[in-house]
N, C-alpha and C positions, 0 to 999 in steps of 0.2 A: 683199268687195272694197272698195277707197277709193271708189269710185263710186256706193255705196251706201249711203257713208256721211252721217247728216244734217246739213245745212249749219247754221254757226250762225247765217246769217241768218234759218232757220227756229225760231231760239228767240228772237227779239227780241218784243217782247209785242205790237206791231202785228201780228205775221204769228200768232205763237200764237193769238193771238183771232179772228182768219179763223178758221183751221184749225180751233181749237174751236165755232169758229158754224157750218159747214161739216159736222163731226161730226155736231154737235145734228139738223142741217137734214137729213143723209143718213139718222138715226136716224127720223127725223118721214118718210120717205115722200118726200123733197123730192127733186124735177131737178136735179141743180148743174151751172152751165156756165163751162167755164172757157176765156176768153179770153186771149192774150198779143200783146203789141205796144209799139212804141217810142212811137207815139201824139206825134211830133214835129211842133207847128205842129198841134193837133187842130184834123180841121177836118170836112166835111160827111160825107165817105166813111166817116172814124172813127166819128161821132155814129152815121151809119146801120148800120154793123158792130155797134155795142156795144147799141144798141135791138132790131138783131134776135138778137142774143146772147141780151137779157135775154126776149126774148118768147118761146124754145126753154126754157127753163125755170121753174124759182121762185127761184134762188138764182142769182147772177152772181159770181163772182170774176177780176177783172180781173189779171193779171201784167202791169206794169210793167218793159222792160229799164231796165238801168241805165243810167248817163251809161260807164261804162267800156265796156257789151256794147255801146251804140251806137255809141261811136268806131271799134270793132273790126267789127264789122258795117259803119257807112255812110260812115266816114273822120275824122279829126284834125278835120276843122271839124262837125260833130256831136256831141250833138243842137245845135238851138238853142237851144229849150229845156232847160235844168237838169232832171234829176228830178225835183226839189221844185214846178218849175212843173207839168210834166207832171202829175204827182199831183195838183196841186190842180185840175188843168181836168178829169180824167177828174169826180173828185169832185164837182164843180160840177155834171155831169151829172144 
């Protein structure tokens, strides 16, 4: 079915290289915990969500929505932050 078909955002070499660290990590024994979120305006509640995220296991992988799934999701004036912002504050974590 198209549903089950793999995205090609899942072949961009950022998200390939998760996914292959992710493998390794699941092959080694490792927790992986996967988290998702719009993460807009990160702020105390976010930090505390994704701390206790990473303390449930050894390996964290964060999903990121997009600036498109956020408009559709919370309305035309979202996010306020850009993706690229977003991304960089989880990061900075």
């Amino acid at each position: 079915p198209p549903y089950l078909k793999p995205l090609e955002y899942y072949s961009l070499p950022e998200q390939a290289a998760v996914i292959a660290r992710a493998q390794e990590a699941k092959a080694a024994g490792k927790k992986i915990v996967i988290v998702s979120g719009v993460f807009d305006l990160l702020h105390i509640a976010h930090q505390e969500y994704l701390k206790k995220a990473k303390e449930a296991g050894d390996y964290l992988i964060v999903l990121l929505e997009s600036d498109q799934r956020t408009k559709e999701m919370k309305g035309e004036d979202r996010p306020v932050w850009n993706q690229e912002q977003r991304k960089e504050a989880i990061k900075k974590l």
